[in-house]
PAZAPA-4460 file (N, C-alpha, C; in steps of 0.05 Angstrom, whole numbers, plus 32768, in hexadecimal, padded with zeros to 4 digits):
% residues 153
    n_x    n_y    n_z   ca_x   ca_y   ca_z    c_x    c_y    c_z   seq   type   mol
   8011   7FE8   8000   8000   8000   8000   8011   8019   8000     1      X     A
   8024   8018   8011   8037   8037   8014   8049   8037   7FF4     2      X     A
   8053   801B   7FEC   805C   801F   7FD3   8049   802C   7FBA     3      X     A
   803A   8027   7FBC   8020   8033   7FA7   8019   804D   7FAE     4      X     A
   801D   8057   7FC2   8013   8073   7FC5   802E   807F   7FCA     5      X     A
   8043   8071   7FC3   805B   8089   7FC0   805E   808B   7FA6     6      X     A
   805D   8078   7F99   805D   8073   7F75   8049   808A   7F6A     7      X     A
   802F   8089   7F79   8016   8099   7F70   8021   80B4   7F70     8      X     A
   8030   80B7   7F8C   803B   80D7   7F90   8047   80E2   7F7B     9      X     A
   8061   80CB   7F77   8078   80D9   7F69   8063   80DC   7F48    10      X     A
   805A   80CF   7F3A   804C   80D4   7F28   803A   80EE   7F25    11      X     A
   8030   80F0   7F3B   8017   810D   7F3C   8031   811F   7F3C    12      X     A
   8047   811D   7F4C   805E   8139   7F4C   8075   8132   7F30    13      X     A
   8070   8120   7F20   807C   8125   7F0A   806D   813C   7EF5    14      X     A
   8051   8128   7EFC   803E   8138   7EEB   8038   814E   7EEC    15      X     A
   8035   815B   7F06   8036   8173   7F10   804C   818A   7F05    16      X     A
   806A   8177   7F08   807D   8190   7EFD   8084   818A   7EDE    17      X     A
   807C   8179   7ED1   806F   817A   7EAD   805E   818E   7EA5    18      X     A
   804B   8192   7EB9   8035   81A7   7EAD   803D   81C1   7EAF    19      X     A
   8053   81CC   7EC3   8060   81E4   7EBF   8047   81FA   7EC3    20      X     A
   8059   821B   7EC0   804E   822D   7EC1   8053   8236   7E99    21      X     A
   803E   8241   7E90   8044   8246   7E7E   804B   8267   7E77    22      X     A
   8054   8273   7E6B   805F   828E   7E67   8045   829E   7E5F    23      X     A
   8030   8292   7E52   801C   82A1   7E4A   8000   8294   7E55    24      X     A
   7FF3   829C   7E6E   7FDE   8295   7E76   7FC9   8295   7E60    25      X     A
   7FBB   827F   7E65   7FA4   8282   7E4D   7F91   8276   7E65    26      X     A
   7F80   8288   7E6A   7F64   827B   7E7A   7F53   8292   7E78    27      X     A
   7F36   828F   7E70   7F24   8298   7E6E   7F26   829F   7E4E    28      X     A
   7F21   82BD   7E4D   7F27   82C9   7E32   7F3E   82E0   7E33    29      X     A
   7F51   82D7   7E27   7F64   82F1   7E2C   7F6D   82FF   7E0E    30      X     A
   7F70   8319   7E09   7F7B   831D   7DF5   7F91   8331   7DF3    31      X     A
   7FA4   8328   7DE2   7FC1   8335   7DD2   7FC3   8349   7DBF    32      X     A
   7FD1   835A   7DCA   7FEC   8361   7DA5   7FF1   8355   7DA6    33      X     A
   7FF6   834F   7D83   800A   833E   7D82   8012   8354   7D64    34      X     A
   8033   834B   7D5F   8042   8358   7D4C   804D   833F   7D43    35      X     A
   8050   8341   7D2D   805A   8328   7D18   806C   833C   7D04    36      X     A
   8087   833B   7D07   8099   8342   7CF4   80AC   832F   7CEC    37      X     A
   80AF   8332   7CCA   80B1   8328   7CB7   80C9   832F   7CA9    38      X     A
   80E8   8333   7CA1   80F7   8339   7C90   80E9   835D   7C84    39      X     A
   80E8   836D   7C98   80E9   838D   7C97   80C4   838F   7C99    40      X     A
   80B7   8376   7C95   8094   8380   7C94   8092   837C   7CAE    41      X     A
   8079   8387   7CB8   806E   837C   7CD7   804E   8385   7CCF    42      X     A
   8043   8368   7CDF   8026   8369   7CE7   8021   836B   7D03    43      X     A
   800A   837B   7D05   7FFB   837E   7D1E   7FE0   8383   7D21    44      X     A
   7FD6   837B   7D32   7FC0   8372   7D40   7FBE   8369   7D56    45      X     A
   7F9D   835A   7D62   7F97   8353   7D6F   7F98   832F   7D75    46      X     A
   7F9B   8322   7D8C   7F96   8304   7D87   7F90   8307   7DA0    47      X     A
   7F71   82F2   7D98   7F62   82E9   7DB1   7F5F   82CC   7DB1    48      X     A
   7F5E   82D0   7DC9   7F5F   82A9   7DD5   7F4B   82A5   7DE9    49      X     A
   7F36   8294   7DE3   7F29   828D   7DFA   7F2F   826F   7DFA    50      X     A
   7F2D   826A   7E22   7F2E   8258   7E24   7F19   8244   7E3A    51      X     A
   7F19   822A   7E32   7F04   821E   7E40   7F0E   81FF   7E45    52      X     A
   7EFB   81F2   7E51   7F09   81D6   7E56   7F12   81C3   7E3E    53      X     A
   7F04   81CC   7E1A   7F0F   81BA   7E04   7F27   81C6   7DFE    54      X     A
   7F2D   81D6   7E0E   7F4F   81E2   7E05   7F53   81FF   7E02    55      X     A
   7F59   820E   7DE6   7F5C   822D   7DE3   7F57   822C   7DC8    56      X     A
   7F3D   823F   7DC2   7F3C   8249   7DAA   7F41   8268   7DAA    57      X     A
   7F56   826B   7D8F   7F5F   828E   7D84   7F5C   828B   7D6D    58      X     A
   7F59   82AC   7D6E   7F58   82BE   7D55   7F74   82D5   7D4E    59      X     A
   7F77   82D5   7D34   7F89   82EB   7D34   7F7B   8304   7D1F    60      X     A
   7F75   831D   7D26   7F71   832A   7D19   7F82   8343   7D12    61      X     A
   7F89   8350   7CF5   7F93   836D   7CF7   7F85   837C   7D07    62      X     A
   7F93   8391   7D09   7F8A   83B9   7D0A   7F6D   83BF   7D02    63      X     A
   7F6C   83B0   7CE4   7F5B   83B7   7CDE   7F41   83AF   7CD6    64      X     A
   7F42   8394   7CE7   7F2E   8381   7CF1   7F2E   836D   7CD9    65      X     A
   7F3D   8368   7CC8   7F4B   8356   7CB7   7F52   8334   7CBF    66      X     A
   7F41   831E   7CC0   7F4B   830B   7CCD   7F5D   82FB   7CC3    67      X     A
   7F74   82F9   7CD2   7F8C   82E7   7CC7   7F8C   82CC   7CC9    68      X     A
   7F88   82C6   7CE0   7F79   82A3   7CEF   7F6E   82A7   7CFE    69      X     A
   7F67   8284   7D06   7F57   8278   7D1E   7F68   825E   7D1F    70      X     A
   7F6D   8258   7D42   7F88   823E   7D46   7F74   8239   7D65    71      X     A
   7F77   821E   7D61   7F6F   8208   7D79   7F80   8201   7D8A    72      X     A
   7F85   8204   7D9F   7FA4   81FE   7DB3   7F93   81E6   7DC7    73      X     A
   7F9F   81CB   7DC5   7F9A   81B9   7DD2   7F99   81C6   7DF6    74      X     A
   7F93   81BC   7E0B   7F8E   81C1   7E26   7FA4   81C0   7E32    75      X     A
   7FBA   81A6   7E2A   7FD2   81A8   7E2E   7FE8   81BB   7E1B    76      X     A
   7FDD   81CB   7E09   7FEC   81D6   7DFE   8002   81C6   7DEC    77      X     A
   7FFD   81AF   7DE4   800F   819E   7DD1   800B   81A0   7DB4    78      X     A
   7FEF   81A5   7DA9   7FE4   819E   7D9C   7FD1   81B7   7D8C    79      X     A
   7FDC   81C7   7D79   7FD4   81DD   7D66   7FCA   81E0   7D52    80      X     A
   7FB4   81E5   7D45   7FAB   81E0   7D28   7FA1   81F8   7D20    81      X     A
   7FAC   8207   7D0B   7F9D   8218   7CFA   7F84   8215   7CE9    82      X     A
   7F77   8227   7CEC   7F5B   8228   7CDF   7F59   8241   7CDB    83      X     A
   7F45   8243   7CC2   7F4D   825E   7CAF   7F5C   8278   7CAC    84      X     A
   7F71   8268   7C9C   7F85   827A   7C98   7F81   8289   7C87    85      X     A
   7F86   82A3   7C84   7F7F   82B7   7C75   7F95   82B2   7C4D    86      X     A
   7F8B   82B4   7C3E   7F8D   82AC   7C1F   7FAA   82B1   7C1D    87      X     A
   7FBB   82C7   7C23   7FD9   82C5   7C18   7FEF   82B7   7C32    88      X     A
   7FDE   82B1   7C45   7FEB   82A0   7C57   7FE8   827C   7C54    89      X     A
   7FD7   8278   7C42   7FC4   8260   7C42   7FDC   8249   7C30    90      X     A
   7FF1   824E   7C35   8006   823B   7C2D   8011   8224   7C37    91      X     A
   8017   8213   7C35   8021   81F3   7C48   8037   8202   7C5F    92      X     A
   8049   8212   7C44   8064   8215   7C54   8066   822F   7C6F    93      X     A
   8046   8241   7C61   8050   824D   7C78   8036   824D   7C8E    94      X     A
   801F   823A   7C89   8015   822B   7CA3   801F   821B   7CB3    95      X     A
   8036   8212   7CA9   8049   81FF   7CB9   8057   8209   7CD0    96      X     A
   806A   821C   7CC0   8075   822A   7CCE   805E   8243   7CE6    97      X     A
   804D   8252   7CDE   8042   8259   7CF7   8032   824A   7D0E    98      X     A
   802A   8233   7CFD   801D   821D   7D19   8035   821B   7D23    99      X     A
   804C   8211   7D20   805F   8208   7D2C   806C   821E   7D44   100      X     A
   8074   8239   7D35   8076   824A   7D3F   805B   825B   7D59   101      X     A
   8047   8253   7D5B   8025   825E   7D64   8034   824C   7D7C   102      X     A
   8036   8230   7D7B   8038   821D   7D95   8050   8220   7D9F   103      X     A
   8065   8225   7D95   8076   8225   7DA9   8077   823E   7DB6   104      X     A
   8062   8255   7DAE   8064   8275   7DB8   804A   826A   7DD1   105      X     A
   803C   8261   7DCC   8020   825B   7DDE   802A   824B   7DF5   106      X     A
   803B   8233   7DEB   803B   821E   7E02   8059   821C   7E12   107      X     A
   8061   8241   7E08   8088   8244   7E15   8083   8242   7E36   108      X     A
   8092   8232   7E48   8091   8235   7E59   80A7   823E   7E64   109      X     A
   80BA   823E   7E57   80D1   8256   7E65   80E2   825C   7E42   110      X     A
   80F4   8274   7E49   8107   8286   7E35   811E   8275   7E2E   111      X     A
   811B   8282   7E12   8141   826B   7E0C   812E   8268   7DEB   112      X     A
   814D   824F   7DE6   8144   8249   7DD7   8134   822B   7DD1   113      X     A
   8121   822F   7DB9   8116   820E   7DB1   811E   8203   7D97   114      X     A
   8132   81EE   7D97   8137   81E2   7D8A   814E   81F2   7D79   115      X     A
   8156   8204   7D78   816A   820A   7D6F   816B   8225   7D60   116      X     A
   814A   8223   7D53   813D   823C   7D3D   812F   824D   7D45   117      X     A
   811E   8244   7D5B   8107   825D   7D6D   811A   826A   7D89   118      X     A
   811A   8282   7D8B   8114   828C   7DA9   8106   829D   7DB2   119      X     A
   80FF   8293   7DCC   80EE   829D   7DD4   80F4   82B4   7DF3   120      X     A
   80E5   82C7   7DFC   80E9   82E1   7E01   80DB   82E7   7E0B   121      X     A
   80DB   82E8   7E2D   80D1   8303   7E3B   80D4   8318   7E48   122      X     A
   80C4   8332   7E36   80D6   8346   7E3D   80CB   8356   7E60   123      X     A
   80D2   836A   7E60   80CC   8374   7E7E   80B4   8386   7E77   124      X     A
   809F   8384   7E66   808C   8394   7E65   8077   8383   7E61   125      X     A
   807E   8363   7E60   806B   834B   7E5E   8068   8343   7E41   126      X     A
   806F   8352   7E35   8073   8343   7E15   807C   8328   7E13   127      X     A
   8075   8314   7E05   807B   82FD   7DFE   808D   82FA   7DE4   128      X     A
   80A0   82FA   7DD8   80B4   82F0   7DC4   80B8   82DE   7DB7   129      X     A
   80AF   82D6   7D9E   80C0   82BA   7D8E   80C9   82C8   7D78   130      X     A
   80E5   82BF   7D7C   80EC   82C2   7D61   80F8   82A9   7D50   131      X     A
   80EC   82AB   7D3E   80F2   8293   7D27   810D   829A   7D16   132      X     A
   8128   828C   7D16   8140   8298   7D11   813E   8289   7CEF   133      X     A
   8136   8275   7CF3   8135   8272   7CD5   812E   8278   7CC4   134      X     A
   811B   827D   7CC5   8105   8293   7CAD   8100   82B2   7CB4   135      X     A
   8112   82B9   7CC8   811C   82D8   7CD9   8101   82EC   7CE3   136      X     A
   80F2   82D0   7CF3   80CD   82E0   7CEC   80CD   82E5   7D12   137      X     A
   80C3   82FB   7D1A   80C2   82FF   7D38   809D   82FE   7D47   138      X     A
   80A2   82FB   7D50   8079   82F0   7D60   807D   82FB   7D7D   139      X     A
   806B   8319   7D7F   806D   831A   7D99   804D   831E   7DA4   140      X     A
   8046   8316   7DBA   8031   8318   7DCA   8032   8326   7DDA   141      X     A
   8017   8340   7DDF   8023   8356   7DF4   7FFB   8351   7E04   142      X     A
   8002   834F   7E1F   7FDB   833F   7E23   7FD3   8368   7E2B   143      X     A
   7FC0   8366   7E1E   7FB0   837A   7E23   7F9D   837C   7E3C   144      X     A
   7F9B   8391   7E44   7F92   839A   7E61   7F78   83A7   7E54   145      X     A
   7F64   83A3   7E6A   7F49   83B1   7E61   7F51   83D2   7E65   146      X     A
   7F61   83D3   7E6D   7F69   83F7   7E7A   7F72   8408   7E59   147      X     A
   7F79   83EE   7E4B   7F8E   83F3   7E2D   7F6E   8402   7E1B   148      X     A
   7F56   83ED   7E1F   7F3E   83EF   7E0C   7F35   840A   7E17   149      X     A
   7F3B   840B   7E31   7F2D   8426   7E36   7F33   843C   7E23   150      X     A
   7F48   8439   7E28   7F5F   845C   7E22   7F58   8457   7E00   151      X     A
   7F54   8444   7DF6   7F56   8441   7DD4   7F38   8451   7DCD   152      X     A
   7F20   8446   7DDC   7F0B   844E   7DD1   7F01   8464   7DDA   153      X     A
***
């Protein structure tokens, strides 16, 4: 009996420090800047994420209410899928690369680098950072404060 409930322990506190803190809270509905620069271009907008017990669904929209996507983030954050991508993004090569790039910015649980091509970045004003070195593309997430909507409208 005491062997089984130490086994049980050490399992719940593996599992426990697997699940981590993640860099970007996602609970309830929260929403971002986000800036996407590109080899001298940059996009900006808004990305919203709500979340619930099937996991996290977002949106990315421009400035100018222009929709870029919509991406599904598993509950554990493993697991990312794009859904409607906007027409000059709607390519194999470069849905690949932003799912790829979307999850490891969503599910970073600490700074450095991943895998050799992404790093990731937090700065002291709460901005979130990926930069993709290979294709020289930068992804930052800045969470917006209802105090921000005030002052805008």
């Amino acid at each position: 009996m005491r062997r089984s409930l130490l086994l049980l322990s050490m399992a719940l506190m593996s599992l426990a420090a697997m699940a981590g803190d993640f860099l970007l809270p996602l609970e309830g509905r929260q929403q971002y800047a986000i800036l996407i620069s590109a080899r001298g271009m940059e996009i900006s907008g808004v990305c919203i994420i709500l979340s619930d017990n099937d996991g996290h669904k977002g949106t990315v929209v421009n400035e100018f209410g222009v929709h870029a996507l919509d991406f599904t983030l598993s509950p554990d954050r493993k697991k990312l899928k794009l859904h409607n991508v906007v027409g000059p993004a709607n390519k194999w090569l470069v849905k690949r690369m932003l799912k790829r790039d979307l999850k490891v910015l969503l599910s970073a649980q600490d700074t450095g680098e991943y895998k050799g091509k992404r790093v990731v970045v937090m700065e002291d004003d709460g901005t979130l950072t990926l930069e993709n070195r290979k294709y020289q593309l930068k992804y930052s997430l800045k969470a917006l404060n209802d105090d921000d909507h005030e002052t805008a409208q």
